[in-house]
PDB file of N, CA, C and O in Angstrom:
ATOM      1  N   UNK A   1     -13.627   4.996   0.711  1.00  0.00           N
ATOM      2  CA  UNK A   1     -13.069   4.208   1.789  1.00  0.00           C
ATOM      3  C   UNK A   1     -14.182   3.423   2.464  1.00  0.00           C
ATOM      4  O   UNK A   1     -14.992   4.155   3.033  1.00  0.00           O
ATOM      5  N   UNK A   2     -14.378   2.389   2.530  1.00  0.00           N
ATOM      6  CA  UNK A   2     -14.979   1.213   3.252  1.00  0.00           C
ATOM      7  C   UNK A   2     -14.834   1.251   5.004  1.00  0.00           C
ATOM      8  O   UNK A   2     -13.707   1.590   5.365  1.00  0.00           O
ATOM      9  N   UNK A   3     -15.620   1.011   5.907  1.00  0.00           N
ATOM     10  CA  UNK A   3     -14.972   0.804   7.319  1.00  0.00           C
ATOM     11  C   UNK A   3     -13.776  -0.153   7.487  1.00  0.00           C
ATOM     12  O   UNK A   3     -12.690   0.116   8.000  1.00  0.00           O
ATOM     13  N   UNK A   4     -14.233  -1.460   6.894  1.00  0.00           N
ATOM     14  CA  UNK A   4     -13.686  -2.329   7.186  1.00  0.00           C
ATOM     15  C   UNK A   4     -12.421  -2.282   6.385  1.00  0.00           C
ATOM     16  O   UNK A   4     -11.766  -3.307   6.573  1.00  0.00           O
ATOM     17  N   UNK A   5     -11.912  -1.529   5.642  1.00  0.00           N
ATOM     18  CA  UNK A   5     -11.177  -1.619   4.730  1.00  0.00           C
ATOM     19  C   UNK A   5      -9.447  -1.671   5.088  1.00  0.00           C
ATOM     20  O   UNK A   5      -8.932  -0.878   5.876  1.00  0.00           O
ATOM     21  N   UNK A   6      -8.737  -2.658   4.421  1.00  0.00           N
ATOM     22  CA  UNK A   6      -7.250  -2.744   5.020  1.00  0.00           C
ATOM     23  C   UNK A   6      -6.633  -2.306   3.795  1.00  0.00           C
ATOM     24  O   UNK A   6      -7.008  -2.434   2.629  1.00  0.00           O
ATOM     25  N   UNK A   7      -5.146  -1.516   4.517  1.00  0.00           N
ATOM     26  CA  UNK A   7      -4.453  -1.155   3.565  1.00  0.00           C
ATOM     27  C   UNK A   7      -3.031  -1.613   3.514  1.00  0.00           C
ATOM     28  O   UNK A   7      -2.464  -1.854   4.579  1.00  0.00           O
ATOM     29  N   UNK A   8      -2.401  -1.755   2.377  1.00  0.00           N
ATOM     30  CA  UNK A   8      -0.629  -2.798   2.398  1.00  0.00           C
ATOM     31  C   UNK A   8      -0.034  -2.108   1.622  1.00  0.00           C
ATOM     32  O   UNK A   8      -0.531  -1.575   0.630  1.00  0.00           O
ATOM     33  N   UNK A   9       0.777  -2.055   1.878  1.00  0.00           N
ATOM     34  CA  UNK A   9       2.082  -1.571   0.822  1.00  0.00           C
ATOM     35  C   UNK A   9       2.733  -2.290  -0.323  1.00  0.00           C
ATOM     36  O   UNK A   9       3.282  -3.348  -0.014  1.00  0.00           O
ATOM     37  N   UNK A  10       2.768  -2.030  -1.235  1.00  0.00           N
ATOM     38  CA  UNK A  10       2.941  -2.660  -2.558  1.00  0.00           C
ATOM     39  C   UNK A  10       4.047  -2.384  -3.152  1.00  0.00           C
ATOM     40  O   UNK A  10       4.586  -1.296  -2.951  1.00  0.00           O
ATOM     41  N   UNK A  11       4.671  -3.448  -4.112  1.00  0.00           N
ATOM     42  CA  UNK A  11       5.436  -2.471  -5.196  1.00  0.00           C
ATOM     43  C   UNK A  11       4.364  -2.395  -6.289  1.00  0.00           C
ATOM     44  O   UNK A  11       3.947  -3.462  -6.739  1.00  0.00           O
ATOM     45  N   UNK A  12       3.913  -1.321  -6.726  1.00  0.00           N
ATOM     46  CA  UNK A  12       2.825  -1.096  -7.989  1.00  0.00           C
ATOM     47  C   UNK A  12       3.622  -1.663  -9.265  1.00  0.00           C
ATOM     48  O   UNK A  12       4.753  -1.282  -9.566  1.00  0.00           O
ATOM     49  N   UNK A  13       2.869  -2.640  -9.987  1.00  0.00           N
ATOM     50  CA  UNK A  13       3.178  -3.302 -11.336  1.00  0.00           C
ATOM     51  C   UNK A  13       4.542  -4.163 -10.747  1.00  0.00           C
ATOM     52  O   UNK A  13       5.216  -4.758 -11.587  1.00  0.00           O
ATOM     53  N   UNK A  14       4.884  -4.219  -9.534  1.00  0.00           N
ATOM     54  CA  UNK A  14       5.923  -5.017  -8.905  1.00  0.00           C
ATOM     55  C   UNK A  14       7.025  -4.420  -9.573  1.00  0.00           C
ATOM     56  O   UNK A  14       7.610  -5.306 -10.195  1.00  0.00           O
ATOM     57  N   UNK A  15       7.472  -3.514  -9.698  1.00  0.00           N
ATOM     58  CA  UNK A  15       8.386  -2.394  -9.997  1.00  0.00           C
ATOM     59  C   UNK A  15       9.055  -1.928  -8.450  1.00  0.00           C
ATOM     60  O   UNK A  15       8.630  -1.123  -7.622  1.00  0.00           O
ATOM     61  N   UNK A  16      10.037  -2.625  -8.448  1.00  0.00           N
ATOM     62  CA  UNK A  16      10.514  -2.847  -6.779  1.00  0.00           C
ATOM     63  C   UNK A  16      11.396  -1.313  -6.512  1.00  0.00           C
ATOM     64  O   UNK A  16      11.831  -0.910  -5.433  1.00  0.00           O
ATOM     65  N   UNK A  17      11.513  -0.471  -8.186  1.00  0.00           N
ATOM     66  CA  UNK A  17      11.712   1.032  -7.224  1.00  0.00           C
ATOM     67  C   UNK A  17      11.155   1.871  -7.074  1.00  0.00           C
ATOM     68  O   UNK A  17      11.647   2.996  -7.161  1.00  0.00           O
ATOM     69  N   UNK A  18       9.709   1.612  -6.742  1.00  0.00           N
ATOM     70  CA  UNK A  18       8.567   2.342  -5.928  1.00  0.00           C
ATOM     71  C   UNK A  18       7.721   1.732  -5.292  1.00  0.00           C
ATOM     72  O   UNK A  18       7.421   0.568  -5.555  1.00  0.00           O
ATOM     73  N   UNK A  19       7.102   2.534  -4.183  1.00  0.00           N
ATOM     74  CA  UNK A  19       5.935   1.956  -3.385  1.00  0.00           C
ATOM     75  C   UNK A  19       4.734   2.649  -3.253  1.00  0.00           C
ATOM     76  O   UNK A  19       4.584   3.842  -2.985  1.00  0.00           O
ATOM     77  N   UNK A  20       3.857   1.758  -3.474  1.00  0.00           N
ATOM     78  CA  UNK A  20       2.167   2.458  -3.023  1.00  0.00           C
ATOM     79  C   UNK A  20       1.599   1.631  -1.849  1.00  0.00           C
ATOM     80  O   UNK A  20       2.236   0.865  -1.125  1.00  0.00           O
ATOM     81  N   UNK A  21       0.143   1.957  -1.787  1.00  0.00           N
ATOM     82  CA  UNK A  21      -0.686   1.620  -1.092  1.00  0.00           C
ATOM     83  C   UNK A  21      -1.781   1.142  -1.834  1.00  0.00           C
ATOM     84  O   UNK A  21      -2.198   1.859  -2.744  1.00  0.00           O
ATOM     85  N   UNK A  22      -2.420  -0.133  -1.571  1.00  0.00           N
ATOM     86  CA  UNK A  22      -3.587  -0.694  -2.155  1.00  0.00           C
ATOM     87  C   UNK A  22      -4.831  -1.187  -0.973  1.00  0.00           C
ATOM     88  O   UNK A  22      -4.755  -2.102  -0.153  1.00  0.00           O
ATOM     89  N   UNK A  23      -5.539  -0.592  -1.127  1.00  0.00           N
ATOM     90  CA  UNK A  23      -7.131  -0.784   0.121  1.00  0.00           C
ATOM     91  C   UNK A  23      -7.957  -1.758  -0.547  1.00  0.00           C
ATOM     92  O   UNK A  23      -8.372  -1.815  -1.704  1.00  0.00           O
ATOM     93  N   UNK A  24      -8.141  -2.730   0.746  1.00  0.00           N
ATOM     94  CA  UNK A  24      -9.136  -4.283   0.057  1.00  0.00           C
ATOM     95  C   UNK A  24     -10.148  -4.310   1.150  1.00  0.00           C
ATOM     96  O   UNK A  24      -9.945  -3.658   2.174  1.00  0.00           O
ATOM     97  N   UNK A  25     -10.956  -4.846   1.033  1.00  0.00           N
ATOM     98  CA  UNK A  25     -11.840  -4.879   1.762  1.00  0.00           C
ATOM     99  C   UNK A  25     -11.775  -6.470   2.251  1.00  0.00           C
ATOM    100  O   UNK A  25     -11.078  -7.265   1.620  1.00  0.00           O
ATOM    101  N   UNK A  26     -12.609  -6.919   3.512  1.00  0.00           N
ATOM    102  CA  UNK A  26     -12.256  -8.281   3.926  1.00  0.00           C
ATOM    103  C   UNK A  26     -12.695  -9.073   2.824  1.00  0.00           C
ATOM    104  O   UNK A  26     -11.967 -10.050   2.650  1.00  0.00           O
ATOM    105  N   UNK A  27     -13.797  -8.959   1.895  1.00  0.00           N
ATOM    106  CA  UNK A  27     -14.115  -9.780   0.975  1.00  0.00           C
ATOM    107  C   UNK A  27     -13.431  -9.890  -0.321  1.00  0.00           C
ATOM    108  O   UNK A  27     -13.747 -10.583  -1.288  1.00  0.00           O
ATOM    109  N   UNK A  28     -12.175  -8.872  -0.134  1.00  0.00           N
ATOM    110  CA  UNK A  28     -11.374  -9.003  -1.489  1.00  0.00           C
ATOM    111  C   UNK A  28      -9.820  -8.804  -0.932  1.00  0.00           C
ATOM    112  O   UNK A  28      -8.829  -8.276  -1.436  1.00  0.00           O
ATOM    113  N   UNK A  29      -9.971  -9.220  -0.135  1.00  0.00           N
ATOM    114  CA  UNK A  29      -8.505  -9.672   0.343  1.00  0.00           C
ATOM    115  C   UNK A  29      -7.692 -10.436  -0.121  1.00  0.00           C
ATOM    116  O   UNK A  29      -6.513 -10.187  -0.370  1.00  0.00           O
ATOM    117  N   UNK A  30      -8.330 -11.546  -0.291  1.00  0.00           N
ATOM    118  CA  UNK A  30      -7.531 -12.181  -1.311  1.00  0.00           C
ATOM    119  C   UNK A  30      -6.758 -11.857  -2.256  1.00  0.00           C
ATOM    120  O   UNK A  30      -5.630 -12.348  -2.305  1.00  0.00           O
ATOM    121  N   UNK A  31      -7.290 -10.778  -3.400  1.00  0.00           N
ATOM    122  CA  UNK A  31      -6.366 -10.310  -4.344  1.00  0.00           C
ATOM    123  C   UNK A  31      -5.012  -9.984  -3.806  1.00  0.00           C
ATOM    124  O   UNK A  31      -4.058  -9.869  -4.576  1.00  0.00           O
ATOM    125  N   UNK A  32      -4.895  -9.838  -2.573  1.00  0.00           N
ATOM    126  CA  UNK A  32      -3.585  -8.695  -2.033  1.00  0.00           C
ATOM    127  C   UNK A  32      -2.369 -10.039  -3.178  1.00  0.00           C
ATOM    128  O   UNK A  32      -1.473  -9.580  -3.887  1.00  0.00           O
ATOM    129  N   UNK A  33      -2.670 -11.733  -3.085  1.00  0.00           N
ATOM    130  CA  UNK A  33      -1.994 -12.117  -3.815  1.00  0.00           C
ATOM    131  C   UNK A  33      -1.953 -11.912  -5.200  1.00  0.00           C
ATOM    132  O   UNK A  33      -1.854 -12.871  -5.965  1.00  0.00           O
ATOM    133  N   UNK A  34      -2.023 -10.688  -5.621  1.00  0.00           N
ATOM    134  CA  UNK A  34      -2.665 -10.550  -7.316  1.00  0.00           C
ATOM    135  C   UNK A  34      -1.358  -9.475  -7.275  1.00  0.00           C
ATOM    136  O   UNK A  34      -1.042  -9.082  -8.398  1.00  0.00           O
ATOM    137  N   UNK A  35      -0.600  -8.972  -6.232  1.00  0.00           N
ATOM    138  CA  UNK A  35       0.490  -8.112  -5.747  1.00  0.00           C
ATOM    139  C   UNK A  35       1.360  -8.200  -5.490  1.00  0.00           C
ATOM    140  O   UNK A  35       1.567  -9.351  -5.105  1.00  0.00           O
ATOM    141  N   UNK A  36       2.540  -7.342  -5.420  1.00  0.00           N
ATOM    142  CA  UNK A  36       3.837  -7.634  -5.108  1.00  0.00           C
ATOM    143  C   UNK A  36       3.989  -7.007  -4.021  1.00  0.00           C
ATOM    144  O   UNK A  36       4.487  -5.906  -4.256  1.00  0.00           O
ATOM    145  N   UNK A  37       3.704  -7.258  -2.391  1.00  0.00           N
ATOM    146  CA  UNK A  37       3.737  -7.010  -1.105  1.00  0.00           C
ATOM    147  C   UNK A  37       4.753  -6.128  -0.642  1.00  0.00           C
ATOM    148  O   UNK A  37       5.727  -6.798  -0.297  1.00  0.00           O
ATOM    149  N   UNK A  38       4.900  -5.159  -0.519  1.00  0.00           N
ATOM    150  CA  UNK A  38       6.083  -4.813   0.178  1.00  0.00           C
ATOM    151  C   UNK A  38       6.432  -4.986   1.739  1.00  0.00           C
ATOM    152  O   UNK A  38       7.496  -4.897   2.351  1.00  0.00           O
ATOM    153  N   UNK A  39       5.137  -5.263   2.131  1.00  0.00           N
ATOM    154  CA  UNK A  39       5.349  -5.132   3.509  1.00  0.00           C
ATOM    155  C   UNK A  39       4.944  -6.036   4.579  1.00  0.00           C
ATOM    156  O   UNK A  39       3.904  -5.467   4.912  1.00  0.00           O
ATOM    157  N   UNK A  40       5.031  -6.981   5.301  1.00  0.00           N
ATOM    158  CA  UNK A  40       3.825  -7.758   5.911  1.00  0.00           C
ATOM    159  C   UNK A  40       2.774  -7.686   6.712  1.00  0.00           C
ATOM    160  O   UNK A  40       1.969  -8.546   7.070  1.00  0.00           O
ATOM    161  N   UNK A  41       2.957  -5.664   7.141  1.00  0.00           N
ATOM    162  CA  UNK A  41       2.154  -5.358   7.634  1.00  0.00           C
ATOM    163  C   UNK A  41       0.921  -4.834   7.383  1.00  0.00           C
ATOM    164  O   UNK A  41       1.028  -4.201   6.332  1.00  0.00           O
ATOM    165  N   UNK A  42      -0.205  -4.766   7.803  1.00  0.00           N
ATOM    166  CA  UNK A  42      -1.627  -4.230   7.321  1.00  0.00           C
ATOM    167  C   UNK A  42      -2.111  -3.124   8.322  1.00  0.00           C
ATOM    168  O   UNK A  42      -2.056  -3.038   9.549  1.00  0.00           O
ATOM    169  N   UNK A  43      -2.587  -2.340   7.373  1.00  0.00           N
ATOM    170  CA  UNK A  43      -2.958  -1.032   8.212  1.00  0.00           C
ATOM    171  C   UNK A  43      -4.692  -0.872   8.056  1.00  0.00           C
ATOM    172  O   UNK A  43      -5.377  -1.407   7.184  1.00  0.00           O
ATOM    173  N   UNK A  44      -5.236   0.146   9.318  1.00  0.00           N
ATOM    174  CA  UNK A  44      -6.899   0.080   9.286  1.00  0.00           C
ATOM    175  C   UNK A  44      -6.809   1.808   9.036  1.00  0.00           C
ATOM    176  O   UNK A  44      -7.936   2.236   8.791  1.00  0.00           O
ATOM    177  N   UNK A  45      -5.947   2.700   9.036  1.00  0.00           N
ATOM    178  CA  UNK A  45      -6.030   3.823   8.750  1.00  0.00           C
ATOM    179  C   UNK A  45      -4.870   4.446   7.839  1.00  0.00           C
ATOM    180  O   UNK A  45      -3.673   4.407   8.121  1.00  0.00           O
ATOM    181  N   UNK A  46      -5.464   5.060   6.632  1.00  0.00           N
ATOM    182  CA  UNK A  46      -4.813   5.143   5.443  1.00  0.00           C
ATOM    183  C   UNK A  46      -4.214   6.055   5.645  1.00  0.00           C
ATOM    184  O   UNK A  46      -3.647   6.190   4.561  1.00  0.00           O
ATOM    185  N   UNK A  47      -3.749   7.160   6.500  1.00  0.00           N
ATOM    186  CA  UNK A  47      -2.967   7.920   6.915  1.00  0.00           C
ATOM    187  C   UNK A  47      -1.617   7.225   7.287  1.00  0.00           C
ATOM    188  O   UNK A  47      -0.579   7.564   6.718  1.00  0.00           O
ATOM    189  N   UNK A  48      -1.633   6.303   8.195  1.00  0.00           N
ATOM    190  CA  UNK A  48      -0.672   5.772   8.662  1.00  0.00           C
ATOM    191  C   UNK A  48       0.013   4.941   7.635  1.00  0.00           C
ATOM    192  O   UNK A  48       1.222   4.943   7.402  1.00  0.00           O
ATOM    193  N   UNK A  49      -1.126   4.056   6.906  1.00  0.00           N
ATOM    194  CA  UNK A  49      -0.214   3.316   5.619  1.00  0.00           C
ATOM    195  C   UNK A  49       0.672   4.325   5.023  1.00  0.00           C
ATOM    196  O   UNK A  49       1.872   4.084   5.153  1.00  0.00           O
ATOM    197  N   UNK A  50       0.354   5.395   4.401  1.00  0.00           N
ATOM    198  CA  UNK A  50       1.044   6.276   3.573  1.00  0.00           C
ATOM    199  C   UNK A  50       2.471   7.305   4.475  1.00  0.00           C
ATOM    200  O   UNK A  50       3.613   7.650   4.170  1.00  0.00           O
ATOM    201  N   UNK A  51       1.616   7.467   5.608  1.00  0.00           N
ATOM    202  CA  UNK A  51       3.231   8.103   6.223  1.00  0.00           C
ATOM    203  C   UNK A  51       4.163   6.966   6.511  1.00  0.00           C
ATOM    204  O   UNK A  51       5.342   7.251   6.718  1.00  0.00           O
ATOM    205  N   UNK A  52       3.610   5.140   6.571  1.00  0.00           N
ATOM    206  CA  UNK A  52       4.604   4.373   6.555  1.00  0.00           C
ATOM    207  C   UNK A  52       5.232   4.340   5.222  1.00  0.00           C
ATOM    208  O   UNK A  52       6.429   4.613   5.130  1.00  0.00           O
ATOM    209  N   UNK A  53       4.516   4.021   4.145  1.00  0.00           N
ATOM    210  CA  UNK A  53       4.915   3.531   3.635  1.00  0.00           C
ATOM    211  C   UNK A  53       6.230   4.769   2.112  1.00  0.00           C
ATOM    212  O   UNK A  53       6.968   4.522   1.158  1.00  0.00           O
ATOM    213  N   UNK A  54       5.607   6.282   3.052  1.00  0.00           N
ATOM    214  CA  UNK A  54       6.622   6.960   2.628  1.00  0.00           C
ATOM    215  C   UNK A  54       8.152   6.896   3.379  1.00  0.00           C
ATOM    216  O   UNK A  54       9.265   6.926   2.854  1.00  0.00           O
ATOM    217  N   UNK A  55       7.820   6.810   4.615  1.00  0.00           N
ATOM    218  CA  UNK A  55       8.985   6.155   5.499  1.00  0.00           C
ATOM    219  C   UNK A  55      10.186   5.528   4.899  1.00  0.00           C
ATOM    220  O   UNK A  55      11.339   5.895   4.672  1.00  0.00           O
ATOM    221  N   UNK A  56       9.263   4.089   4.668  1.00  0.00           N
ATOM    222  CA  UNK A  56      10.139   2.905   3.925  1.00  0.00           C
ATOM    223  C   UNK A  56      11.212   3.465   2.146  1.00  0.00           C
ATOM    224  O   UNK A  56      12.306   3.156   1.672  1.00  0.00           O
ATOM    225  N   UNK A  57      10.244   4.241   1.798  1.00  0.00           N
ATOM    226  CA  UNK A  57      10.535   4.612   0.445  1.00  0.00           C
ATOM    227  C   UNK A  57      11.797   5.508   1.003  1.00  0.00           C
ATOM    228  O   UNK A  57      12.828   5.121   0.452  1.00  0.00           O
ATOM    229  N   UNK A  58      11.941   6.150   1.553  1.00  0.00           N
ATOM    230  CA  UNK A  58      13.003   6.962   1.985  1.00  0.00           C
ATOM    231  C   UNK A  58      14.140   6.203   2.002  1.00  0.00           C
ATOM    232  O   UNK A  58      15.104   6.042   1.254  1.00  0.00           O
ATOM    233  N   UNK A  59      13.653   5.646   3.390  1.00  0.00           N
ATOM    234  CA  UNK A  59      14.797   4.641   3.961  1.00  0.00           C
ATOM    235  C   UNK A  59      15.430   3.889   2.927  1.00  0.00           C
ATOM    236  O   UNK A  59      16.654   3.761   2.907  1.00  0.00           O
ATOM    237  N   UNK A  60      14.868   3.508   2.282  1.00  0.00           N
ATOM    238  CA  UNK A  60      15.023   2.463   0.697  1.00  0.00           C
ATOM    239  C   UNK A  60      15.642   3.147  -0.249  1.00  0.00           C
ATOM    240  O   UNK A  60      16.369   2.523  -1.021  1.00  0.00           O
ATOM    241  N   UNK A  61      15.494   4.505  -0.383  1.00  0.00           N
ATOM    242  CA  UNK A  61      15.965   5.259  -1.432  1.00  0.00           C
ATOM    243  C   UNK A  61      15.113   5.125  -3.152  1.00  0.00           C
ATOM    244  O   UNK A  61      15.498   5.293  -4.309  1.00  0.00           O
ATOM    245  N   UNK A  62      13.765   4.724  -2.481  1.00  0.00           N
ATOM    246  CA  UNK A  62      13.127   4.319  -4.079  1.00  0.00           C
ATOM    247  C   UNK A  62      11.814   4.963  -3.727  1.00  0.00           C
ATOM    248  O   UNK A  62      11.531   4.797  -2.541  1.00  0.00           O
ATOM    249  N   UNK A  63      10.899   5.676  -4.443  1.00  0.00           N
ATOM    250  CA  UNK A  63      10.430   5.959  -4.367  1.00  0.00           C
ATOM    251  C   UNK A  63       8.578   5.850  -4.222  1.00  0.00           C
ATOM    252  O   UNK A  63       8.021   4.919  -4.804  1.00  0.00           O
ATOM    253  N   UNK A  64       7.905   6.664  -3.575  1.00  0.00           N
ATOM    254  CA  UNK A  64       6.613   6.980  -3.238  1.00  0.00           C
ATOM    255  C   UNK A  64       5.966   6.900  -4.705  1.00  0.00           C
ATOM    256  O   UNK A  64       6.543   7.247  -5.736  1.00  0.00           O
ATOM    257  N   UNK A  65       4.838   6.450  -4.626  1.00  0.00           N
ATOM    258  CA  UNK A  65       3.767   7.113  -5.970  1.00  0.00           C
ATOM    259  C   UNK A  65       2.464   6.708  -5.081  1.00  0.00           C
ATOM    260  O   UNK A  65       2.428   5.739  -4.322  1.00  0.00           O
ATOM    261  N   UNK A  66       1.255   7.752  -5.344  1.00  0.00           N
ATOM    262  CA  UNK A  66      -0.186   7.175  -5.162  1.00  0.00           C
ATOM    263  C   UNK A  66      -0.857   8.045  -5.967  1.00  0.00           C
ATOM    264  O   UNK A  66      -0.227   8.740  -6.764  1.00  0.00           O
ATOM    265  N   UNK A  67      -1.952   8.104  -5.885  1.00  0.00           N
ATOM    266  CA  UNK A  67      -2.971   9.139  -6.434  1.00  0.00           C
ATOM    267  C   UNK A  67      -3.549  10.283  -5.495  1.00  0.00           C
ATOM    268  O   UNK A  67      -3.008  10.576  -4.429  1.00  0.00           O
ATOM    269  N   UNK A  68      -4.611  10.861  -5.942  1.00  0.00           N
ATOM    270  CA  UNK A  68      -4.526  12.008  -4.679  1.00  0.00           C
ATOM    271  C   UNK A  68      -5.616  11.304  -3.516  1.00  0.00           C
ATOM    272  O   UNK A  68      -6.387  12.041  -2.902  1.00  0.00           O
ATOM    273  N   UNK A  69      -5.604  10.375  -3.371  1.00  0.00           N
ATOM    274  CA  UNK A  69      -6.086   9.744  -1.850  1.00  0.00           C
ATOM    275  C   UNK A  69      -5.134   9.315  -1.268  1.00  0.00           C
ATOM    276  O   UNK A  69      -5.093   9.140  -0.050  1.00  0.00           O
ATOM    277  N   UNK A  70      -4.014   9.030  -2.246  1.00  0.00           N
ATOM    278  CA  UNK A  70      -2.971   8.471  -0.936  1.00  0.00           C
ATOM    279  C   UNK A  70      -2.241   7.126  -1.587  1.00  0.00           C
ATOM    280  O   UNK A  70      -1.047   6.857  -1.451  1.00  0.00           O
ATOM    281  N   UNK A  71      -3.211   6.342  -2.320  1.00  0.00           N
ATOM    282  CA  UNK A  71      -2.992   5.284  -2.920  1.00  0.00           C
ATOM    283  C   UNK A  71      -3.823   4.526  -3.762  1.00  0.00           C
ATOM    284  O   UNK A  71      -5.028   4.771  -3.698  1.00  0.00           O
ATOM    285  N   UNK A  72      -3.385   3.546  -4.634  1.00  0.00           N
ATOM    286  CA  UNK A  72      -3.847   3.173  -5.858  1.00  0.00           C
ATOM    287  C   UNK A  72      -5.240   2.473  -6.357  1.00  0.00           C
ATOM    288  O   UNK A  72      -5.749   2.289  -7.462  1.00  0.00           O
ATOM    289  N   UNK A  73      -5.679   2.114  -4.751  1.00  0.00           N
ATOM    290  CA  UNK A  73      -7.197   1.018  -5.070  1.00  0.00           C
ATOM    291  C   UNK A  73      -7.861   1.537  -4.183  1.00  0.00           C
ATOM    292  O   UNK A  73      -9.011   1.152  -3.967  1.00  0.00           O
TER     293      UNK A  73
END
């Protein structure tokens, strides 16, 4: 994990029935367009991305995936 590092909610491989989390740093932010966004919001603590973005998956009825940090980058 980076300080500066932001985290977004994704659909991984843009597979719109699941969601992760992907962490960029300000100098690779850009890629976030290399993604299929789920969310428009950006998070600075990866705790909160992941209890959101298990939230949403609920609510949605589609499901969570990350790795064992939480999420995919």
């Amino acid at each position: 994990m980076y300080y500066d590092e932001k985290y977004f909610i994704i659909f991984p491989g843009g597979d719109r029935d699941k969601l992760s989390i992907v962490g960029l740093t300000p100098a690779m932010e850009y890629e976030i367009n290399d993604y299929a966004v789920a969310s428009r919001r950006d998070f600075s603590d990866i705790n909160e991305a992941v209890d959101y973005a298990k939230e949403l998956a609920k609510e949605n009825g589609i499901k969570y995936v990350g790795d064992d940090d939480g999420y995919l980058d």
